[in-house]
C-alpha positions as CSV (number, residue, x, y, z in Angstrom):
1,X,4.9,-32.1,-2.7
2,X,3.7,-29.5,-5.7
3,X,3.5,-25.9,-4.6
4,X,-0.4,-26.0,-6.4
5,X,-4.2,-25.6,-5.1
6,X,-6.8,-22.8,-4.4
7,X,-6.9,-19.4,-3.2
8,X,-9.9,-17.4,-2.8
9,X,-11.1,-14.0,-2.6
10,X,-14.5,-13.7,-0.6
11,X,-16.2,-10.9,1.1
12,X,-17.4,-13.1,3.7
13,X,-18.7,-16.2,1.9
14,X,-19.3,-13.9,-2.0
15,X,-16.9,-15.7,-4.4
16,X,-15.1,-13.0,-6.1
17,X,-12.3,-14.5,-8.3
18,X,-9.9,-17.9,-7.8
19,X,-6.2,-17.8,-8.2
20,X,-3.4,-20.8,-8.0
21,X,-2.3,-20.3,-4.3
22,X,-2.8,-23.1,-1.5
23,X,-1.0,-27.0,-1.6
24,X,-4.0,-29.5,-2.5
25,X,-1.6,-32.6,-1.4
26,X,0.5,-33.3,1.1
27,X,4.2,-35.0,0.7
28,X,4.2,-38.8,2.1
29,X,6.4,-40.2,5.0
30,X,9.6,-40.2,2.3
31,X,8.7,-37.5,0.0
32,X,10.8,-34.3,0.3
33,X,8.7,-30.8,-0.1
34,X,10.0,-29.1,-3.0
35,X,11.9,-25.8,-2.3
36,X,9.5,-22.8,-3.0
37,X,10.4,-21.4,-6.3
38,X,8.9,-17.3,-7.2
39,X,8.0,-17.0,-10.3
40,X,11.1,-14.7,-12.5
41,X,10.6,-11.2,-12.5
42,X,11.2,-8.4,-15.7
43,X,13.8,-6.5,-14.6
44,X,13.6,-2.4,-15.9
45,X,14.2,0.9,-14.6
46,X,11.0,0.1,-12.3
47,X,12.2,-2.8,-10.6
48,X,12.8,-2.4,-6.8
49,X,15.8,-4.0,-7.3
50,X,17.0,-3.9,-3.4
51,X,13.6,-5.3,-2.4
52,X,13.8,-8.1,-4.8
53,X,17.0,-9.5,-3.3
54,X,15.4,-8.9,0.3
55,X,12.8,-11.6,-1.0
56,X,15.1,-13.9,-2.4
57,X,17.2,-13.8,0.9
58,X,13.9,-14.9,2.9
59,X,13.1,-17.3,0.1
60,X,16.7,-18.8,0.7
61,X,16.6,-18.9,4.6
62,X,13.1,-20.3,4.6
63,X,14.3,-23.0,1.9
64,X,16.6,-24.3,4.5
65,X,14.0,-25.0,7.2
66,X,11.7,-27.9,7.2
67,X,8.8,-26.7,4.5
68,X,5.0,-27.7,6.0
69,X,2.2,-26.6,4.9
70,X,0.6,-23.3,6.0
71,X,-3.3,-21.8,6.2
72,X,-3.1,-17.9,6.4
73,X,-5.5,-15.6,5.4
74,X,-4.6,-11.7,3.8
75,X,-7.9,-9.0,4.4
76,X,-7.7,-6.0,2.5
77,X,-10.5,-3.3,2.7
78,X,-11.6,-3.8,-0.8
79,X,-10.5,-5.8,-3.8
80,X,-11.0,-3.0,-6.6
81,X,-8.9,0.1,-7.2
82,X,-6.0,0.6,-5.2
83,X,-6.0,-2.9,-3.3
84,X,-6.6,-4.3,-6.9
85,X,-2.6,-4.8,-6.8
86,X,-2.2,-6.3,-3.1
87,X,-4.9,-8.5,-4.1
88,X,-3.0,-9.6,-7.3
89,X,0.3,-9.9,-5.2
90,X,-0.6,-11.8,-1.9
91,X,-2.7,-14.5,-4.2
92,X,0.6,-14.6,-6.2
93,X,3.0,-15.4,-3.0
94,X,0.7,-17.6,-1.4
95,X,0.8,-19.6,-4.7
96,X,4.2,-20.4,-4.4
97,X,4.3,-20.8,-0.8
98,X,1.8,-24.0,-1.3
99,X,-0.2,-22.0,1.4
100,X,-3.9,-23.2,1.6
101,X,-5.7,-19.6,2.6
102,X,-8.2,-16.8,1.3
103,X,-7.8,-13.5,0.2
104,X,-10.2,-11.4,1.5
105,X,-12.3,-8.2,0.7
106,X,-13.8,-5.7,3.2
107,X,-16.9,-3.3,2.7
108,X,-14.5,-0.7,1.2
109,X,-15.6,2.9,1.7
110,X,-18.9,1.4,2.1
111,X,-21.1,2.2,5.1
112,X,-19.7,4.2,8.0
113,X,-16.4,3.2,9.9
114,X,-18.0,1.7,12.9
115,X,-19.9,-0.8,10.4
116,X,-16.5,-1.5,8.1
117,X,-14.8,-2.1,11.3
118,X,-17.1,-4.6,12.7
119,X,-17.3,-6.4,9.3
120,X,-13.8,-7.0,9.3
121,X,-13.6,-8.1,12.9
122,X,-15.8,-10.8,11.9
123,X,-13.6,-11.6,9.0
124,X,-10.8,-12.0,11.6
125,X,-13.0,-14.4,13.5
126,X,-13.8,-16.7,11.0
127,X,-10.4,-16.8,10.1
128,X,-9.4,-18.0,13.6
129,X,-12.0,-20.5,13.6
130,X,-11.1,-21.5,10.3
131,X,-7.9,-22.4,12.2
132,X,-5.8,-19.7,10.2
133,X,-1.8,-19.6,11.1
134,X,-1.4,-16.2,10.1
135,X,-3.5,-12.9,9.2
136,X,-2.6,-10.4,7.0
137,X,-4.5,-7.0,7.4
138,X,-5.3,-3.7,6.3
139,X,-7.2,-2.6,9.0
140,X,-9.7,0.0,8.6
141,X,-8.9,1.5,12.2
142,X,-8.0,1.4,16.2
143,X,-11.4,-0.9,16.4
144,X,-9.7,-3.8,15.0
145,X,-6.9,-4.3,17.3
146,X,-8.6,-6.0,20.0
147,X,-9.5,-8.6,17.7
148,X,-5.8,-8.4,16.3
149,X,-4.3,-9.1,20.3
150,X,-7.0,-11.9,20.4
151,X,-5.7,-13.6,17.3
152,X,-1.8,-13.3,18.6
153,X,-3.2,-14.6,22.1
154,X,-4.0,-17.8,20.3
155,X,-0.8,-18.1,18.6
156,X,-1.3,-16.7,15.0
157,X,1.0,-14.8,13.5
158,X,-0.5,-10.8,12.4
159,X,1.0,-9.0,10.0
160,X,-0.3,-5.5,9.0
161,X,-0.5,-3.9,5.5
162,X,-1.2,-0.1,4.5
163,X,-2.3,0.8,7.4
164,X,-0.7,0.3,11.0
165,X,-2.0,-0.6,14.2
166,X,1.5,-0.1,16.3
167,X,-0.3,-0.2,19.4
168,X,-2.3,-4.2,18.8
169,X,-0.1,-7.4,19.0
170,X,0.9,-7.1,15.7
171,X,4.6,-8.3,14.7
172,X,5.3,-6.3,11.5
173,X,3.6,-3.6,9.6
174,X,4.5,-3.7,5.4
175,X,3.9,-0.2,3.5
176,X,4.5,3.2,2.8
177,X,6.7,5.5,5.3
178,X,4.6,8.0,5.5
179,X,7.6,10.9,6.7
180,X,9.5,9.7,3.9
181,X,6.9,9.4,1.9
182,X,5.8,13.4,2.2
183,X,9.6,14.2,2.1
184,X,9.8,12.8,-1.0
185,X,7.0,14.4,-2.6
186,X,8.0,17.6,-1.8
187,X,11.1,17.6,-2.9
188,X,9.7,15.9,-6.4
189,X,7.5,19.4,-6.6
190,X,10.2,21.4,-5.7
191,X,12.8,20.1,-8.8
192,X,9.3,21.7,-10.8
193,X,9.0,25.3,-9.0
194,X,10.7,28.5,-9.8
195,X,12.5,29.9,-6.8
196,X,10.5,31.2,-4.1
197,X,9.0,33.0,-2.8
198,X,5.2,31.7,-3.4
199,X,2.7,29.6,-1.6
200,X,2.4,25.9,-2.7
201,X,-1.2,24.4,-2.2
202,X,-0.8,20.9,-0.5
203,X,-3.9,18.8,-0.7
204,X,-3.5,16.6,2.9
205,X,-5.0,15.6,5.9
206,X,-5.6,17.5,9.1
207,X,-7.4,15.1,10.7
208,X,-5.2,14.1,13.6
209,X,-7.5,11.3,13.9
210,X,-5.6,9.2,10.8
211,X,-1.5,9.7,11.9
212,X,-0.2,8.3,8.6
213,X,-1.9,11.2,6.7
214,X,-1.2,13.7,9.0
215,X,2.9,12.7,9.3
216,X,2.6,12.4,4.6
217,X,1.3,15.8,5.4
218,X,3.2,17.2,7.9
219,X,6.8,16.2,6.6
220,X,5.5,16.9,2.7
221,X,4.9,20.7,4.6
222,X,8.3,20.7,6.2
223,X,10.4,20.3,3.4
224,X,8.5,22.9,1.3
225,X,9.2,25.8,4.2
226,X,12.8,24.9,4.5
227,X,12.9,25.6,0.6
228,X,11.6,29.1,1.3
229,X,7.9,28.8,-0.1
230,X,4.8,29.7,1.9
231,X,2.7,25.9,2.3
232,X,-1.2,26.1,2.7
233,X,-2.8,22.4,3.2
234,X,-6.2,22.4,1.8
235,X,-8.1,19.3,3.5
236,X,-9.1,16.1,1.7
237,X,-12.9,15.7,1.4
238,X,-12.6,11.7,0.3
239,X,-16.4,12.0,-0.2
240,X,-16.6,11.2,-4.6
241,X,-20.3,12.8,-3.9
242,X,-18.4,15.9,-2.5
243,X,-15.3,16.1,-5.0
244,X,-16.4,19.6,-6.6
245,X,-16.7,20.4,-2.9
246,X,-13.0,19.4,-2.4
247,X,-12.1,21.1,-5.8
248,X,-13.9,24.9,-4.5
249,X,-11.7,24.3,-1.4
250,X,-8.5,24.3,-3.2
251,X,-9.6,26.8,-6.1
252,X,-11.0,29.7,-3.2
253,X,-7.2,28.4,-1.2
254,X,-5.4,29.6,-4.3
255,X,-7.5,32.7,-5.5
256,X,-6.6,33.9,-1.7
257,X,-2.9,32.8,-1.6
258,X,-0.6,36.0,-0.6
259,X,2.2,35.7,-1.9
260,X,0.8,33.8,-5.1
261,X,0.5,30.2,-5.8
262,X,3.4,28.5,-7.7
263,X,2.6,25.2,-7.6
264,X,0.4,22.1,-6.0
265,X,0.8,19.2,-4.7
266,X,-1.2,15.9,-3.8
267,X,-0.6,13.8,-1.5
268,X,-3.5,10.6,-2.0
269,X,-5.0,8.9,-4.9
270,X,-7.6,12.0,-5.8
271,X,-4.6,14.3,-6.5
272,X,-5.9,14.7,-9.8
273,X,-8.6,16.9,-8.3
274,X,-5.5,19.4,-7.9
275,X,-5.4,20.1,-11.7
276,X,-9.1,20.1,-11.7
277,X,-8.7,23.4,-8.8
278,X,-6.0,25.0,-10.8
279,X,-8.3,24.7,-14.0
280,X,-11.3,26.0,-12.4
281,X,-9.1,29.0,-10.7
282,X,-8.0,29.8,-14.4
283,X,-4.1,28.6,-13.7
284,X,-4.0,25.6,-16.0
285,X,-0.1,25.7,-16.0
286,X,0.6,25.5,-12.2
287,X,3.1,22.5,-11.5
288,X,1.6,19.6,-10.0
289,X,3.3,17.0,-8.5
290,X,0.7,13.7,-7.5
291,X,0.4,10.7,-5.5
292,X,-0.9,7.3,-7.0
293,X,-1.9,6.0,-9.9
294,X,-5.9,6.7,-10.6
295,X,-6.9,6.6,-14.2
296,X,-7.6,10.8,-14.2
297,X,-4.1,11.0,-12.4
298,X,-2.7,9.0,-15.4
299,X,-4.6,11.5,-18.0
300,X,-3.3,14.4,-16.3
301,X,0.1,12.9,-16.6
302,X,0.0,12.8,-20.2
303,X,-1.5,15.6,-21.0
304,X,1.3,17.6,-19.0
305,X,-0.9,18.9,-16.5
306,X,0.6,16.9,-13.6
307,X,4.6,17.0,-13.8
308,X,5.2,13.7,-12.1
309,X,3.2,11.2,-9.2
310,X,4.6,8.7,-6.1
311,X,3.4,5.4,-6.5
312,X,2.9,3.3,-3.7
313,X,4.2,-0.7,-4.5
314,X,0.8,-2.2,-3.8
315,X,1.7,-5.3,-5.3
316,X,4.6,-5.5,-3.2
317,X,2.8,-4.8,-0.4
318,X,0.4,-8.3,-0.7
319,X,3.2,-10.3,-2.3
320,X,5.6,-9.6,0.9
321,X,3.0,-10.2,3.3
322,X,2.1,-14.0,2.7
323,X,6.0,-14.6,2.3
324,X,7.2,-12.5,5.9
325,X,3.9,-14.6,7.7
326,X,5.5,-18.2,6.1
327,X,8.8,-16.9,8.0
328,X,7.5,-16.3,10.9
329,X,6.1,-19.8,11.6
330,X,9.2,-21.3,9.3
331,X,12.3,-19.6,10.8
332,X,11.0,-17.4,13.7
333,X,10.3,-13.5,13.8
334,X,13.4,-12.5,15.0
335,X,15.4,-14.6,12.2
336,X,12.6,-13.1,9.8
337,X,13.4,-9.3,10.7
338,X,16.7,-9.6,11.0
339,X,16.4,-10.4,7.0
340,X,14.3,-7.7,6.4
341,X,16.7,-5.4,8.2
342,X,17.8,-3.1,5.3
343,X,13.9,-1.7,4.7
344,X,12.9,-1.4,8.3
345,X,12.6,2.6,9.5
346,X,12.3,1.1,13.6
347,X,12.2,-2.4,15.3
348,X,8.5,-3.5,13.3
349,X,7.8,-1.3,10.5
350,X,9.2,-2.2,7.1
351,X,9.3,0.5,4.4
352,X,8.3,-0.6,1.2
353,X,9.3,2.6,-0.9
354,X,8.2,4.4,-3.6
355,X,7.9,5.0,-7.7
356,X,8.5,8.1,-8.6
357,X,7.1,8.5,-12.5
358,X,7.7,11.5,-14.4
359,X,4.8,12.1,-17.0
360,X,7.2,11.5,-19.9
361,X,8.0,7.8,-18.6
362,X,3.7,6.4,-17.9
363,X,4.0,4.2,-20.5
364,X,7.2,2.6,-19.0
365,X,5.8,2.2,-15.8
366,X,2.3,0.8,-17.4
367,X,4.6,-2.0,-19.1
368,X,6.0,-2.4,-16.0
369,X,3.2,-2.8,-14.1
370,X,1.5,-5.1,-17.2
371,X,4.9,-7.5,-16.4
372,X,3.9,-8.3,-12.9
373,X,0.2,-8.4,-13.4
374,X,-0.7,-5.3,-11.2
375,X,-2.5,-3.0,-12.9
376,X,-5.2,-1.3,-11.3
């Protein structure tokens, strides 16, 4: 059997873009499916080397179990911007998997939350009645775990991405730790800060409503006090119609800082807005340490203005999925997390790290990103 066919990305029904990624043939009573092959990767000083072989482990495990054919569907909230990569990565898997499937767009920051949750309830639906074996989801919230358990009831495997639901049916959630995560970053920002004391401007979340921005937050926070410095979290406003909004927030947050700002940091993919504050509070050479990869973030980068940023592996984060849903049916959950072992933080969440990128070293991670196809 060839490992070839058709994928597609849809927004329920709207053709968005076709990749190589479901088997269009099925092996005969005497022919042998062929062993899934991935598709080499460019090793550099970017390559999660460690997660790599933790693929090729599954891929070797799942090679030794009788290969069928498999129909699994991957939703993301949008296919633009930062799902762009998962996107590119889950098509890319389910390629070489032979699995016959759809990748899937949501409404995106479109509409309010009750309306993108429905949506994407509907696109779990039509999955199960298009007889789907396993779901892949970023879900846009607690509304979507009913749905989930009802999927799992029927016997489909859920796997979710970027966002958890711990308390659905789900077997695995793939991403970002978000305490290590905000540990991280704050120790990045503190390698760029004179010694304290002074007040570093953290734009977070407060909203206990969204736990994984709260614990980035929280621990990012933590870690800055034990250094000695004075930590003031200025709130995201996501709103792009209310970003000079956000930026006043954390330029009055700095005018009033006692004892004096020495440095920022962001924690989501508007960080850039933080060099925008410090501009508009006239303190244009205040470190700031960033999260993402957004085009401004990237022009900040070079011009100096932003010291270094924490990318998330959203390629990774599609490409496992499709590959940890195939084990699951192939080899069992348990025999599938016991590979995954070295990258789970507890008994279901697996920890896809972070790239930490200096300014000096964006066009290294650009050519790295160009050599897996995941630009955003």
């Amino acid at each position: 059997m060839t490992r070839t066919g058709r994928c597609w990305m849809t927004a329920l029904g709207l053709m968005l873009t076709t990749a190589a990624c479901g088997s269009s043939d099925t092996p005969g009573d005497d022919e042998k499916a062929e062993p899934i092959k991935r598709a080499p990767t460019v090793e550099n000083e970017f390559t999660p080397v460690e997660l790599e072989a933790t693929i090729d482990d599954l891929v070797a495990k799942i090679n030794e179990s009788s290969l069928e054919p498999m129909q699994m569907t991957v939703l993301v909230k949008s296919i633009d911007g930062f799902f762009a990569p998962v996107a590119t990565g889950a098509g890319r898997a389910m390629g070489e998997l032979g699995a016959t499937g759809n990748v899937v767009a949501g409404l995106g920051r479109m509409g309010e939350l009750e309306e993108r949750v429905e949506h994407q309830n509907e696109q779990i639906r039509q999955a199960v009645a298009g007889r789907t074996e396993g779901i892949g989801i970023a879900p846009f919230g607690d509304g979507n775990a009913a749905v989930i358990d009802e999927a799992v009831e029927k016997g489909i495997h859920v796997v979710t991405l970027d966002t958890d639901l711990k308390d659905s049916r789900r077997s695995i959630y793939v991403g970002t730790s978000n305490t290590s995560a905000g540990a991280t970053a704050g120790k990045t920002l503190i390698e760029q800060l004179p010694e304290g004391p002074g007040t570093v401007i953290i734009h977070g979340s407060t909203d206990q409503t969204w736990v994984d921005g709260v614990a980035r937050t929280q621990h990012a926070k933590d870690v800055l006090e034990e250094a000695g410095y004075t930590v003031v979290v200025s709130s995201i406003i996501w709103s792009n119609e209310k970003e000079l909004e956000d930026v006043e927030s954390m330029k009055t947050a700095i005018e009033a800082a006692d004892p004096p700002v020495v440095g920022m940091l962001g924690l989501f993919s508007v960080s850039y807005r933080c060099a925008m504050a410090a501009e508009a509070a006239a303190k244009p050479d205040l470190p700031i340490v960033a999260f993402d990869f957004d085009p401004k973030t990237v022009g900040y980068l070079r011009e100096g203005r932003i010291k270094a940023t924490h990318v998330q592996r959203q390629y990774y984060e599609g490409y496992i999925v499709p590959y940890i849903l195939y084990g699951m049916k192939s080899i069992g959950l348990e025999a599938t997390k016991d590979i995954l072992a070295s990258h789970m933080v507890d008994e279901s969440r697996f920890n896809l790290g972070l790239d930490v990128v200096p300014g000096n070293k964006v066009d290294d991670y650009n050519a790295f990103l160009d050599s897996i196809g995941a630009n955003q």
